[in-house]
C-alpha positions as CSV (number, residue, x, y, z in Angstrom):
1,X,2.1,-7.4,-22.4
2,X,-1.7,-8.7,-21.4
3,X,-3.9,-6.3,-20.3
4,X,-3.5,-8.0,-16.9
5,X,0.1,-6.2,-16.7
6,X,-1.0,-3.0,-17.7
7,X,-3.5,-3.0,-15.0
8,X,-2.4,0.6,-14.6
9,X,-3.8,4.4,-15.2
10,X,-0.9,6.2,-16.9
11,X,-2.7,9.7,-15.1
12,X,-1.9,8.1,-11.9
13,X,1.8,7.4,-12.6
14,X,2.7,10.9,-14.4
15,X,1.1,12.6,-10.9
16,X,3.1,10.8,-8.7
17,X,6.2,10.8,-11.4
18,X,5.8,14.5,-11.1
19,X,5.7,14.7,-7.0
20,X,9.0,11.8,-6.8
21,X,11.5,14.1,-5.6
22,X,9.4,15.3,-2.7
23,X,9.0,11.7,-1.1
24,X,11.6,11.9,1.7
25,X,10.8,15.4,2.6
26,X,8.7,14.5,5.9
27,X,7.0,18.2,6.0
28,X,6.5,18.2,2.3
29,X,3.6,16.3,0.0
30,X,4.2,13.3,1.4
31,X,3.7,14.0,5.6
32,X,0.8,12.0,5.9
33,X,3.0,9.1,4.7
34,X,5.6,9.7,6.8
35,X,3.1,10.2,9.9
36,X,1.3,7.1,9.6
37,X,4.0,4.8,8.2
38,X,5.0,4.2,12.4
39,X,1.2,2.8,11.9
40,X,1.1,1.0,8.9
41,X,4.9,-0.9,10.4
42,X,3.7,-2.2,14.1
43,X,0.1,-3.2,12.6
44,X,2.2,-5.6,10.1
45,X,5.2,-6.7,12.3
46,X,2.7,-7.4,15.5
47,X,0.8,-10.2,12.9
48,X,4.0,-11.4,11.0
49,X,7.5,-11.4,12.7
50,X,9.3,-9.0,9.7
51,X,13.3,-10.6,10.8
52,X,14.1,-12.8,8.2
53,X,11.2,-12.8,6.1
54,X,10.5,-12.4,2.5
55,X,8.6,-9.3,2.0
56,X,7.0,-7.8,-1.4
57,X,5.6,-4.2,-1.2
58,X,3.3,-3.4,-4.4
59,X,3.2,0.1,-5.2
60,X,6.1,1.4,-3.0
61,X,6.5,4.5,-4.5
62,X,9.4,6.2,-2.8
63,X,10.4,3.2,-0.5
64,X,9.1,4.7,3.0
65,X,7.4,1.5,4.1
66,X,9.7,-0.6,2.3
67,X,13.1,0.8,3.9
68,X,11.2,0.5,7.5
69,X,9.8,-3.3,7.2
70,X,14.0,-3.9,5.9
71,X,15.4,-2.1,8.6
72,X,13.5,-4.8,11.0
73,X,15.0,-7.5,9.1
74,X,13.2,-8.1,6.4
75,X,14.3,-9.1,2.9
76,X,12.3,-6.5,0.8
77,X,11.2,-6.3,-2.8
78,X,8.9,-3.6,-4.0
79,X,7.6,-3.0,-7.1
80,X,5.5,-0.2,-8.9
81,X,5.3,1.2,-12.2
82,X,6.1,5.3,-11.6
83,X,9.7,5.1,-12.4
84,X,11.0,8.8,-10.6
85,X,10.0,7.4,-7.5
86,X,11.3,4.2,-7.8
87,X,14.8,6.5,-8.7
88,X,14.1,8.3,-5.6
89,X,13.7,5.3,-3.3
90,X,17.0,3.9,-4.9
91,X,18.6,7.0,-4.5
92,X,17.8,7.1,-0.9
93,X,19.3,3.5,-0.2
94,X,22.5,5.3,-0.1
95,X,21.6,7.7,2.6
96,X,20.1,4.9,4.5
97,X,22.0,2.3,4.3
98,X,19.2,-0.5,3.6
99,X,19.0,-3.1,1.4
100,X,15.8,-3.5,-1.1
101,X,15.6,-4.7,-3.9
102,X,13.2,-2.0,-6.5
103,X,11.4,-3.2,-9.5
104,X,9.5,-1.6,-12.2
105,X,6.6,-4.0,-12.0
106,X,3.2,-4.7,-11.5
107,X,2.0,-7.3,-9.0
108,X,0.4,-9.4,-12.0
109,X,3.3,-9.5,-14.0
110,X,5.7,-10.9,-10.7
111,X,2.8,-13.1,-10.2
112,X,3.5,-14.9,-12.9
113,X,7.3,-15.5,-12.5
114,X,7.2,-15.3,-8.7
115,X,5.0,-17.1,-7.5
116,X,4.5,-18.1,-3.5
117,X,7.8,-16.5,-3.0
118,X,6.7,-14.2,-0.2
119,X,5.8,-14.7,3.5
120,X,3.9,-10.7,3.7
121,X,3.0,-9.4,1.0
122,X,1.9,-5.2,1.3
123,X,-0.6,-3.3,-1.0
124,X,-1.3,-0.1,0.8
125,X,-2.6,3.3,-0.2
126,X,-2.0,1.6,-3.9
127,X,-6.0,-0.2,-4.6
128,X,-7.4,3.1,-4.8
129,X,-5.0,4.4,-8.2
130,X,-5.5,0.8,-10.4
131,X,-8.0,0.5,-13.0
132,X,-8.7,-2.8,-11.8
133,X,-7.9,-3.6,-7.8
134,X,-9.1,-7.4,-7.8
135,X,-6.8,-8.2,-10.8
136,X,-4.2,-6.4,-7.9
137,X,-5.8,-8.5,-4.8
138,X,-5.8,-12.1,-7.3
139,X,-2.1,-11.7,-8.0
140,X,-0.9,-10.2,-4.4
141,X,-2.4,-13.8,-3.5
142,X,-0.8,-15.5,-5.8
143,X,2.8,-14.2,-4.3
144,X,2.2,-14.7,-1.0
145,X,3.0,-18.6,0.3
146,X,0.5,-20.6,1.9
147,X,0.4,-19.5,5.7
148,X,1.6,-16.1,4.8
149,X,-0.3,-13.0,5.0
150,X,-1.2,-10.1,2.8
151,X,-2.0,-6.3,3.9
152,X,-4.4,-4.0,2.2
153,X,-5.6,-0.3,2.9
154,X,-7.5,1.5,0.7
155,X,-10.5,4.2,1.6
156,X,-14.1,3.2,2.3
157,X,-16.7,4.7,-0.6
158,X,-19.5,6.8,1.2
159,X,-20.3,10.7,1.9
160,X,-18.2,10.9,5.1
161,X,-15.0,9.3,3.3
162,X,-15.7,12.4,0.3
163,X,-15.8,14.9,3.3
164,X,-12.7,13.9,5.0
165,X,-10.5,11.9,2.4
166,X,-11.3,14.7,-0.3
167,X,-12.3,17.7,0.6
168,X,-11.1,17.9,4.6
169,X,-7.8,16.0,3.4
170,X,-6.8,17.9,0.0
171,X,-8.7,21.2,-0.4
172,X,-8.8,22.4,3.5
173,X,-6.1,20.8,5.4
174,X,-4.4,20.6,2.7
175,X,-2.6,17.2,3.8
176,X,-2.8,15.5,0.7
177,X,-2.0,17.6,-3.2
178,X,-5.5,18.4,-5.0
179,X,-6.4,15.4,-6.9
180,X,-4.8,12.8,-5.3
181,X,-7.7,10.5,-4.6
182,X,-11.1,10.1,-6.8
183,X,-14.0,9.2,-5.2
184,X,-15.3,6.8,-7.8
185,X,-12.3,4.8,-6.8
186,X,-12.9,4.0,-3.1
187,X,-13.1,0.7,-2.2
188,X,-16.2,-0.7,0.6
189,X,-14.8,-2.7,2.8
190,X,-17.7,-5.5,1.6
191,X,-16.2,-5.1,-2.0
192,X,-12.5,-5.7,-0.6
193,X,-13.6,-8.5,1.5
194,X,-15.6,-10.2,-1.6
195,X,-12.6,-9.7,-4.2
196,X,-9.8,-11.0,-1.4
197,X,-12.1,-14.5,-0.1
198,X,-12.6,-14.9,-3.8
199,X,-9.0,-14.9,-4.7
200,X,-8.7,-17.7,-1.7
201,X,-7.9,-14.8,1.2
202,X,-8.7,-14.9,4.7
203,X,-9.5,-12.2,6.5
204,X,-7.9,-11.9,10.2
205,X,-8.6,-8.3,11.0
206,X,-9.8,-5.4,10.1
207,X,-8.9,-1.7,11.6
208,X,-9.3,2.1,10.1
209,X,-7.1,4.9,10.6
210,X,-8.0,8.5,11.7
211,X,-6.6,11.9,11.9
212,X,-7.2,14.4,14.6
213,X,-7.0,17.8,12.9
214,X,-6.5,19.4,16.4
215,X,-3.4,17.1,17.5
216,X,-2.3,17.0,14.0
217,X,-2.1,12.9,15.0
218,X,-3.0,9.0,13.3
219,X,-4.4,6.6,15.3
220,X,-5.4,3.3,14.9
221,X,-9.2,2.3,16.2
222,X,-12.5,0.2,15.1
223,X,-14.4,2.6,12.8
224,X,-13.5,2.1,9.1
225,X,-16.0,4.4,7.7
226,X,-12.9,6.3,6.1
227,X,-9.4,4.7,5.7
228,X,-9.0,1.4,6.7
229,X,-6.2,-1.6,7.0
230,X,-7.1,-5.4,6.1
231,X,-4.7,-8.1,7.4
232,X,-5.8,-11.6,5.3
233,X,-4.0,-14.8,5.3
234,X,-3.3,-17.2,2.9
235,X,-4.5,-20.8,3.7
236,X,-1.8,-23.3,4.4
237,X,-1.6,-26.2,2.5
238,X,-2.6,-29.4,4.2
């Protein structure tokens, strides 16, 4: 395989290989997904009607998104490279009763024998745990068809993201498991925005996501000093 395919850090995939049978608990590791995954679904299916379409997922981990954006109709693939949670998300079909389609894969390596196949592509909470996130960004827009559209969320890269993402999140809230995220790996918004127009994206909108510690609650709003959603489009062909 190139390098291209390996575009992944093997720490990364043993940590979340280790936490895979706690993805469907919704009070365990894995609340914050589960809380904000309502969130992540009607930002997507309010910009791209989800009923019919052909939807990739990159890094789906356990399948939470993936199961929702199928159980609105969607024709689901997702792909990432931890195989316990892909067993997990699998598993979990049967409990369910949706229908997607899991893939040990990275996005560059379906790139290559997929290509334009998809009307939505997602990449969330994934940029932030790749070596390289533009080779992640070229090939997500490479799979996505001309007039589809492609959704990122990552975390911004500045002191208050540290404070809230790191320490409030991991060590004092205790939200996320200690370690999760690495601050080296946080993403500006200007970076994002630079590697996604380079790889022929446009960017629609852009929105951040916050948690109220005292409501225990997401919400969606305009400040994206912290995490933040990016909804780009790929040109249609004239």
């Amino acid at each position: 395989m190139t390098a291209s395919k390996n575009n992944v850090d093997m720490a990364e995939i043993a940590m979340f290989d280790a936490l895979a049978s706690r993805w469907w608990d919704p009070a365990g590791d894995f609340r914050p997904l589960h809380q904000i995954n309502p969130l992540r679904l009607d930002f997507i299916r309010q910009r791209h009607a989800l009923a019919g379409a052909q939807v990739l997922d990159v890094g789906c981990g356990g399948g939470i998104l993936a199961e929702s954006m199928a159980q609105k109709g969607a024709c689901v693939t997702g792909i990432d490279m931890a195989e316990s949670p892909l067993a997990v998300a699998r598993l979990h079909l049967a409990e369910s009763g949706t229908s997607v389609d899991y893939l040990q894969s990275t996005a560059e390596a379906l790139a290559e024998s997929r290509p334009q196949e998809f009307d939505v592509v997602t990449c969330l909470e994934m940029l932030e745990h790749v070596p390289s996130p533009t080779d992640v960004i070229d090939a997500c827009a490479r799979l996505v068809k001309p007039g589809g559209d492609v959704f990122f969320s990552t975390i911004n890269r500045n002191p208050k993201s540290f404070l809230f993402a790191i320490v409030g999140a991991e060590y004092v809230l205790r939200l996320l498991p200690a370690g999760t995220h690495h601050y080296e790996k946080f993403i500006r918004p200007s970076e994002l925005e630079s590697w996604a127009r380079a790889a022929g994206l446009e960017l629609r909108e852009s929105i951040g996501m916050h948690y109220n510690p005292l409501t225990q609650e997401y919400s969606l709003g305009p400040n994206i000093d912290v995490n933040y959603l990016m909804h780009y489009r790929h040109p249609a062909e004239s």
